[in-house]
DOLONU-516469 format. One record per residue (C-alpha): z, x, y. Coordinates in pm, whole numbers, plus 32768, in hexadecimal, padded with zeros to 4 digits. Layout:
ZXY;...
This chain:
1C258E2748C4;1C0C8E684A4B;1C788F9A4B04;1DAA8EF74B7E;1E408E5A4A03;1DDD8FD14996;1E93909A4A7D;1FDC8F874AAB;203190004904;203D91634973;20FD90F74A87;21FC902349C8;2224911C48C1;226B923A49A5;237F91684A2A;2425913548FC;243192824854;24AA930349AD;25A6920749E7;2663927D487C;266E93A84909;26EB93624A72;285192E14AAB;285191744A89;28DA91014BE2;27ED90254CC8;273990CC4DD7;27A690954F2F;267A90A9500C;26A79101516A;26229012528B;24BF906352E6;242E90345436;22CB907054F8;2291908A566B;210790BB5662;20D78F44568A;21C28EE05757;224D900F581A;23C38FBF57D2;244F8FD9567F;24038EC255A8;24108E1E5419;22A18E6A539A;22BA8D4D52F4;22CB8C8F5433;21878D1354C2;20348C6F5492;1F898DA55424;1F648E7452E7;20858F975338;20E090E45214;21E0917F528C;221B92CD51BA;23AA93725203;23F894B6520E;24A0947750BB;236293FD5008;22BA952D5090;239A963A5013;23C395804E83;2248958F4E8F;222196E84F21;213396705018;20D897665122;1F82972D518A;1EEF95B45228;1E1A958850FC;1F5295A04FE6;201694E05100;1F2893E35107;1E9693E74F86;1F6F92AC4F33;1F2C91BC5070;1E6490955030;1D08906B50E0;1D0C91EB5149;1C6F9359508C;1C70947A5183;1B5D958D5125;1BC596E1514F;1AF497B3522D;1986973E52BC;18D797C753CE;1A519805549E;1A71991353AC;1B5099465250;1C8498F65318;1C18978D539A;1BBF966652D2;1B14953452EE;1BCD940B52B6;1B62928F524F;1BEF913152BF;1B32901B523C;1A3B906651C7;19CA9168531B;19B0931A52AD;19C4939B541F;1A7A94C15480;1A88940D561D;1AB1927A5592;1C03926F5573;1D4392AC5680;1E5593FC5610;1F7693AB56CA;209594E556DA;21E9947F575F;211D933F582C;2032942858B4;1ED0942B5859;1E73958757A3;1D4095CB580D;1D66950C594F;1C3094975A08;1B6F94FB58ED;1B26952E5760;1C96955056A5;1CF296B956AF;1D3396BB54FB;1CFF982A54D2;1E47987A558E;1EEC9763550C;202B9833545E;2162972353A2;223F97ED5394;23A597435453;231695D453F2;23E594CA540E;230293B953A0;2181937F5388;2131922B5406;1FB191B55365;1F5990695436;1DD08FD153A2;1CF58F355495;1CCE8F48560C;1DE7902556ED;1EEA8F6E5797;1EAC8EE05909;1FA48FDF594C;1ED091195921;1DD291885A2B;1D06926D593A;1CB09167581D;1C03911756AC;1B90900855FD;1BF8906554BA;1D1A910354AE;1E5A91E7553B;1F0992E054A3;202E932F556D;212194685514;229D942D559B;2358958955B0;24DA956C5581;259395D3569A;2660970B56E9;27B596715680;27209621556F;2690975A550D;26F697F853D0;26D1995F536E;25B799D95271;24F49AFC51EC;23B59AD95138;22DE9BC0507F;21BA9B5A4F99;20AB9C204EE2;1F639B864E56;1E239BE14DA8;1D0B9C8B4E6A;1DEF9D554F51;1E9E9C254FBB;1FF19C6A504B;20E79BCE519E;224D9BEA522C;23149B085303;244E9AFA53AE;24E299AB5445;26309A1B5533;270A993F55F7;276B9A275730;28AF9A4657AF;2920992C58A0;293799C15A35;296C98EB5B51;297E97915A96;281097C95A14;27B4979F58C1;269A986F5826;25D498E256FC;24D299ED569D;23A999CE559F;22E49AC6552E;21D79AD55413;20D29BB853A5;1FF09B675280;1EB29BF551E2;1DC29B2450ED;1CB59BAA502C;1B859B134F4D;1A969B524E3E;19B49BF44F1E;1A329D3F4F7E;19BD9D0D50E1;1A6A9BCB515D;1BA19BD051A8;1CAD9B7152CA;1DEA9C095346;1EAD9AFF5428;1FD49B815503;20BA9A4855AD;22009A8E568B;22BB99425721;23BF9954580D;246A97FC5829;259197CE5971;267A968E59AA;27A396575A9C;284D95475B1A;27F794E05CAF;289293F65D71;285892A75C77;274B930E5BB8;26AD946E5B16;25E295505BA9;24E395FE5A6F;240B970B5A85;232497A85961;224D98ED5979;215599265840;20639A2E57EA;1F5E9A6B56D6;1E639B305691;1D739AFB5566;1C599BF654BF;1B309B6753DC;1A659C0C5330;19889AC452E2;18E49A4451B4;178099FF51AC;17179880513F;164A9863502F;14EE97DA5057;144A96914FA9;12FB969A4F24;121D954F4F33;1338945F4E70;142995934DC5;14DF96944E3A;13F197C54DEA;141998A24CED;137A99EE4DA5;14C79A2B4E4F;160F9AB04D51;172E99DF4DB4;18229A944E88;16E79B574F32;170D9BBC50A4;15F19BB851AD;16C29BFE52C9;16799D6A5366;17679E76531D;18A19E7253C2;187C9CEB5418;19999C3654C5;1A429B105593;1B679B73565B;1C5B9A5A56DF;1D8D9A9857C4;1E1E99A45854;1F76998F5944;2047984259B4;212C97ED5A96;21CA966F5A6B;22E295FF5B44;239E94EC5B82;24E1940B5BE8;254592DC5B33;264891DA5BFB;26FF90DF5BA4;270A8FEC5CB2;281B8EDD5CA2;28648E8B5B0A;27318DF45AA0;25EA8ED45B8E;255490385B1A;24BB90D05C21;23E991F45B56;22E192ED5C18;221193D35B62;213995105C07;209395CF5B2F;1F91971D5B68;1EB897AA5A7C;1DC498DF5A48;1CED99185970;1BF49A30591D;1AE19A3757DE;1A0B9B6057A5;19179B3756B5;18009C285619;17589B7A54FE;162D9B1F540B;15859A035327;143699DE525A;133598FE52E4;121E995151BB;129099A35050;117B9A835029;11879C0F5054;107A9C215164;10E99C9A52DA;11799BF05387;126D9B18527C;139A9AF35384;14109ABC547D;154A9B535556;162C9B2256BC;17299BC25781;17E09AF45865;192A9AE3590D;19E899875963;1AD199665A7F;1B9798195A68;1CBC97985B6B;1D74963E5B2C;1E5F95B45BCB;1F1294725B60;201793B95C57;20DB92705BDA;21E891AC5C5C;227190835BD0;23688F8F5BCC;24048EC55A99;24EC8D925ACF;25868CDB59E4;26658C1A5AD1;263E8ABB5A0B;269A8A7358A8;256B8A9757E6;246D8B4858DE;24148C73593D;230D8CEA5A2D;228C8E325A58;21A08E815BA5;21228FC05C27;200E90AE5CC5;1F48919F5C57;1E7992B25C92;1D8093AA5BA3;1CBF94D25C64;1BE295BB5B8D;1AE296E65C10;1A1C97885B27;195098AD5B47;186099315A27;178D9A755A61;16BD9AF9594E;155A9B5058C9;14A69B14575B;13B09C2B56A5;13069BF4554F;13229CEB542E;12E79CE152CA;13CF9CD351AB;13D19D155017;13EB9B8C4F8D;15269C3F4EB8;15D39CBC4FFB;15D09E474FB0;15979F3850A3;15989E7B51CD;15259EEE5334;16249F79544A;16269ED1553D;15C19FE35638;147D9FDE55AC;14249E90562D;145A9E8057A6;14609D10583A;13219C54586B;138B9B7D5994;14909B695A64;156599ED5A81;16A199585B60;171498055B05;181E976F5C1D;18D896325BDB;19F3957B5CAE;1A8C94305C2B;1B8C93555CD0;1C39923B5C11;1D3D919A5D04;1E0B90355C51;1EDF8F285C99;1F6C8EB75B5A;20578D945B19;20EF8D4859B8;21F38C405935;22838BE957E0;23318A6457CA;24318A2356BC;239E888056C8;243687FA559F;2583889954CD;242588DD5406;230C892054DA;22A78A365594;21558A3956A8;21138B40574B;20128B6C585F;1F7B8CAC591A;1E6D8CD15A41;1DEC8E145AF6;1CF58E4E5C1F;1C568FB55C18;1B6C90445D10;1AC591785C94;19DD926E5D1A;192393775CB9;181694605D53;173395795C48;166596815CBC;1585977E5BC9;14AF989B5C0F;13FE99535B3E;13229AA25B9A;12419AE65A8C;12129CA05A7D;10AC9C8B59E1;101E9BBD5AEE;10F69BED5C02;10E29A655C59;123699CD5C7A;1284985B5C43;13BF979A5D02;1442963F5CEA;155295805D4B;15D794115CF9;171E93485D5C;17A592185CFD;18B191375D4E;1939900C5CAE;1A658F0C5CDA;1AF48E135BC8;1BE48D4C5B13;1C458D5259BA;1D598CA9590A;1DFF8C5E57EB;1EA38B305743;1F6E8AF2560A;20898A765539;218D8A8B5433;220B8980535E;233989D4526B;22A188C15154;23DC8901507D;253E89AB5080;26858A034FAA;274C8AF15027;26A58C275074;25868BD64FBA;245A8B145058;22FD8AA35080;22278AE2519F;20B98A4B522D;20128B0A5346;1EE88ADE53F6;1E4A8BA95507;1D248BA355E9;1CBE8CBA56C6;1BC78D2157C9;1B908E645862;1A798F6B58F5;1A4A90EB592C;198891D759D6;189D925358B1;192093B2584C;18B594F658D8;17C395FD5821;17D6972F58A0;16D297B957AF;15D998AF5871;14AF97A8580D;1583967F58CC;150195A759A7;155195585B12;154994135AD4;167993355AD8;1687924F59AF;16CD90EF59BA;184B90B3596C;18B2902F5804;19528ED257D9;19E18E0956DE;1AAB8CCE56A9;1B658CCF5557;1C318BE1547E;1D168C3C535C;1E238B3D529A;1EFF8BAA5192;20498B6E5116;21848C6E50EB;22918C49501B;23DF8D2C4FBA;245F8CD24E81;257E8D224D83;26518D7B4E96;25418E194F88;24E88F284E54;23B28E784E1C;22D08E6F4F38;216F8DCB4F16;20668D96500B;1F198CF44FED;1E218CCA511A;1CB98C5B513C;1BFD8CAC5281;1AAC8C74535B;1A5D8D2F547D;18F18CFB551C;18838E5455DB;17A08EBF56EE;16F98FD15750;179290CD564C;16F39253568F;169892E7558D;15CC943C551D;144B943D5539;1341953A5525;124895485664;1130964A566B;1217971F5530;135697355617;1488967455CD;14EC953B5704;15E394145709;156492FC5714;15DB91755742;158390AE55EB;157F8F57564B;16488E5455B9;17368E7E546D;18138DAE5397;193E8E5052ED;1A128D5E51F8;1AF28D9250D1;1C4D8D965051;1D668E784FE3;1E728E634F1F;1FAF8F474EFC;21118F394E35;221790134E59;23668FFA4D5A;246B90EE4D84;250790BB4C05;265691864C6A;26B9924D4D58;25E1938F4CD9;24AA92E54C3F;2395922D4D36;223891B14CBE;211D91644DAF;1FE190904D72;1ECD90674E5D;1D718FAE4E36;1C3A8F5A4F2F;1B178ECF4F44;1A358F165056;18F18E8550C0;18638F0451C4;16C58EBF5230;15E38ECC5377;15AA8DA453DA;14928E0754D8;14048F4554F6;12A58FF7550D;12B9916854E1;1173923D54F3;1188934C53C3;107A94485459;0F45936C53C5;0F3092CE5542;0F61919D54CC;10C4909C54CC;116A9033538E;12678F0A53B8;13A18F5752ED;14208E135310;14F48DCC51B7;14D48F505167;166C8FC25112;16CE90FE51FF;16BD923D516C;17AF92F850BE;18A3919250B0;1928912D4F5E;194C8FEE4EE6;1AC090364E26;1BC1911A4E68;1CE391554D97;1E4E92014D8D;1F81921B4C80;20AD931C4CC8;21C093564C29;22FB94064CA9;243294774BD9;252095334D1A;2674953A4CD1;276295FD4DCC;279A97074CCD;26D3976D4B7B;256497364B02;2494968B4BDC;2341963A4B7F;221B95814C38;20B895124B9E;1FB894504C8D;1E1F93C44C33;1D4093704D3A;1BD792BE4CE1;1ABF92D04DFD;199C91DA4D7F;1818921F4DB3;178392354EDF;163092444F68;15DA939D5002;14D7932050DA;149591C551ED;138B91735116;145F915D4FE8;138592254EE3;1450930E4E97;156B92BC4DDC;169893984D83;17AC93374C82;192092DB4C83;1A3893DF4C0B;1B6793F74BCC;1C85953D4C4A;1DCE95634BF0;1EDC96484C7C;203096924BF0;216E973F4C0D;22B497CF4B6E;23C198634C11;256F98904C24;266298204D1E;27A798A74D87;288B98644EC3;280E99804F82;26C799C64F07;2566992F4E4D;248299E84D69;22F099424D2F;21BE997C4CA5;20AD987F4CDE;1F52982E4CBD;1E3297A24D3A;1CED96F84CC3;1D5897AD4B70;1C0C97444ABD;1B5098004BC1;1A7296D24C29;196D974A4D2E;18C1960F4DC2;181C95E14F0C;193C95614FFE;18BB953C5168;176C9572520A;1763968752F9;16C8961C5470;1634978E54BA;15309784539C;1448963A531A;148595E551BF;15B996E1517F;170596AA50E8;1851975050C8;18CA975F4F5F;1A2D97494EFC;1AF098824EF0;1B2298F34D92;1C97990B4CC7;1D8C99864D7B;1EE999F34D1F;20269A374DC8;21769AC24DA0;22819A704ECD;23D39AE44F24;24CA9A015028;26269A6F507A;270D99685120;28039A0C5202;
């Protein structure tokens, strides 16, 4: 029997012993839209892309609070908690690619993150409106871009805002609070206050994270439009995990588990402060005139440690302290006409600015393989001392249109020039020998990309329907930044791709049944990846790589308080050309090698039984495939298999839950760490929950 007959029983027979118990009245699903794709709101049905789009709703029956729960049932997509960001980040996967910098995080339009990698560790969901999940390559519309995928989180608006109290308690000293106000209206403006606090702790005693989040949201009403403003502050505190070392084809078995080998009193410190403004005008009955300004800062502070021999000699590790200064700012202005019956046009300008400063040093020490008594960290002073600078421009012109053709066909068509610059300059002053080494690079680059698709509704009756998409895309970006203390000057080459993905949509049984199944190809260029050079870890660009698959997903709301979701994907991704040097001076071609740490299948089934007042009760699978640790494919690790649960009660005013995750306690290598060769972070043990929300 396949995975997806196997799971579809489960499914089915969920369904039906929930649906004796839920009222017997057909559900009434609200309208859905998206604006990732298309920058106005739109069917996702009509757009020529694979689009999840996850309500506010869904996430509350399912208890969701994190971007891995809220994402554990989208097709084509796992998110790893933690990696080399620290215990409060994550690594997520589109298609087949596990990079924590390969795919786009958009927050209320803007990119989070901004000039560049996606900011995930102060990524906080509480006051979500919606979580739009676009796979494949960013919209033309987005200066910062991806190739793989967007997640993009839409905040409701002040008028909107409702009030609620949350408390929660978990295993391992786990505990949060959070208050969601709407403020008093003053003046004609409408505003809202958000502020959460939450502490997370693991298996081993000494990683941890403690996030703090305030959001201060402002509307009012100016001349013929609305003038926003948003001011948002958090500060994170890691204490980080250590990844855990492979051996020749296995992980080894000198290390315990959960074992630490950072120095004592480790860390990685983020704060980061916005300010996004903006004024949105209606001009005439059918133009938006929208502008968005948005400044960011950002600060990391980061004292930590990894092995680099499993053996007891000295020296066994290796440690940093640095300090990151970032600065984006993003600027867009746009119009969007939809003057004539059946089109609409969207054209704009933009602008991404980001300056980056890290300032650090490294020192070797030597650890226990089991993690006990580790060093202070005054007792190693730095070794060297390192600056990395790094300015990058990325100025568009971006034009986009959608053309109702045919009462059944939809094209849509989407071009952007970009001119980006950046300039890099290291130094590094080396205490021992007193000889410092400088370098500088800069590099500039103009081009189009595009995009191209369409929508064919194949069949119809009533509100339910049959859809045929098919896409084709083609974009670039400025390879990302490392600012490691072992980086480079050098400027890599930027990463291209040109993807194609077909599929068809459908809504069903009165839109309760939605199904999607999509195939795709996408042909890429110059990916950077990890690589070891003289025992430090570098980016490096990998030559050419093919990624192709497909994914499947169903979604049947039974009744109005029971939903089911079913996800599937297959993902083959390979090098197509590529000759790495693994420290024996020679080149291996990995040509038809698969990329490591990509599974062939993926797999989801939730179910959720949320009525508006009583039991409610939730119970979700996920199955990661094998994957090959390693470029050269020897070593192999296998497929599993976590499941996460919850029960809870419902009343007008207020929601009692306890929940679970990975309840069999699976601990499987999840995402290969960049700071280390051969080193992987393993997936956090059980964890359980117990939350309080009071509706007011």
């Amino acid at each position: 029997m396949t995975f997806r007959a196997r799971t579809a029983l489960p499914t089915v027979a969920l369904c039906l012993a929930a649906s004796a118990l839920a009222a017997q009245t057909a559900a009434q699903p609200s309208a859905v839209v998206e604006v990732t794709a298309t920058r106005f709101p739109e069917d996702p049905a009509k757009v020529p892309a694979s689009i999840t789009v996850i309500t506010a709703r869904e996430l509350a029956d399912r208890g969701a609070m994190d971007l891995r729960s809220a994402l554990a049932l989208a097709a084509g997509v796992t998110i790893a908690p933690g990696g080399d960001g620290g215990p409060a980040s994550s690594v997520p996967e589109f298609w087949g690619l596990k990079e924590f910098d390969a795919f786009l995080l958009v927050v209320d339009g803007v990119p989070w993150g901004g000039a560049f990698n996606p900011a995930l560790s102060t990524l906080s969901l509480e006051g979500v409106e919606r979580i739009e999940v676009q796979r494949g390559a960013a919209p033309v519309m987005y200066g910062a871009t991806s190739f793989v995928g967007v997640i993009h989180i839409i905040r409701g608006v002040p008028a909107d805002t409702q009030g609620l109290a949350r408390l929660s308690l978990g295993a391992h000293g786990s505990g949060g609070a959070a208050l969601a106000l709407r403020l008093p209206s003053s003046g004609g403006w409408d505003s809202s206050l958000i502020a959460d606090h939450d502490k997370q702790g693991f298996d081993d005693a000494r990683t941890d994270f403690k996030r703090s989040h305030l959001l201060w949201r402002n509307r009012v009403q100016a001349l013929d439009g609305v003038f926003r403003f948003d001011l948002e502050g958090t500060g994170v505190d890691q204490h980080p995990a250590s990844p855990f070392p492979r051996v020749g084809k296995a992980l080894t078995n000198l290390v315990p588990l959960d074992a630490n080998h950072n120095p004592a009193g480790a860390f990685i410190n983020d704060r980061r402060f916005t300010f996004t403004t903006g004024y949105d005008e209606t001009l005439g009955d059918s133009t938006l005139w929208s502008t968005t300004l948005s400044l960011s800062r950002a600060r990391q502070d980061v004292f930590r440690g990894f092995l680099i021999d499993v053996v007891a000699t000295s020296p066994n590790a290796h440690g940093f302290r640095e300090r990151v200064d970032l600065t984006d700012v993003y600027f867009d202005s746009h119009l969007t006409w939809t003057q004539q019956a059946g089109l609409k046009v969207v054209a704009g300008v933009d602008h991404l600015h980001g300056q980056g400063v890290g300032r650090g040093g490294d020192f070797d020490y030597v650890v226990n393989l089991d993690g006990s008594n580790p060093p202070p960290g005054t007792a190693h002073p730095n070794q060297a001392e390192i600056r990395i600078d790094d300015q990058r421009d990325f100025s568009g012109l971006y034009l986009f249109a959608q053309w109702q053709a045919a009462p059944r066909l939809v094209l849509d068509a989407g071009l952007r020039l970009t001119h980006t610059r950046e300039t890099r300059q290291a130094s590094t002053l080396d205490f021992a020998s007193a000889v410092q080494e400088r370098g500088t690079d800069s590099r500039t680059t103009t081009r189009l990309s595009g995009s191209a698709g369409a929508t064919w509704t194949a069949w119809q009756s009533g509100e339910d329907r049959v859809n045929l998409f098919a896409g084709l895309r083609s974009t670039f970006k400025p390879a990302a930044v490392d600012f490691g203390l072992d980086s480079s000057p050098t400027i890599l080459k930027p990463e291209t791709a040109t993807s194609y993905d077909l599929g068809v949509k459908t809504d069903l049984l009165g839109k309760r049944l939605g199904i999607e199944l999509s195939t795709f190809l996408m042909d890429f260029k110059n990916l950077v990846v990890p690589q070891t050079v003289a025992g430090s870890p570098v980016l490096v660009n990998a030559g050419t790589e093919r990624f192709q698959g497909a994914e499947f997903s169903a979604v049947y709301r039974c009744t109005p308080e029971v939903a089911t979701r079913l996800a599937y994907s297959y993902h083959d991704t390979r090098f197509r050309d590529y000759q790495k040097d693994f420290g024996d001076g020679t080149l291996t071609q990995l040509a038809g090698k698969r990329l490591e740490m990509s599974p062939y299948h993926l797999g989801g089934l939730g179910f959720a039984y949320a009525p508006a007042k009583g039991l409610t009760a939730t119970a979700e699978m996920n199955y990661i495939g094998a994957v090959l640790l390693n470029q050269r494919n020897t070593a192999p690790s296998g497929g599993y298999a976590t499941f996460a649960a919850s029960l809870g009660w419902r009343e007008r005013t207020w929601e009692l839950r306890l929940s679970g995750q990975n309840l069999t306690d699976r601990r499987k290598p999840i995402s290969e760490s960049e700071l280390g060769d051969a080193q992987y972070y393993i997936l956090p043990g059980r964890q359980l929950n117990a939350s309080f929300r009071f509706r007011f």
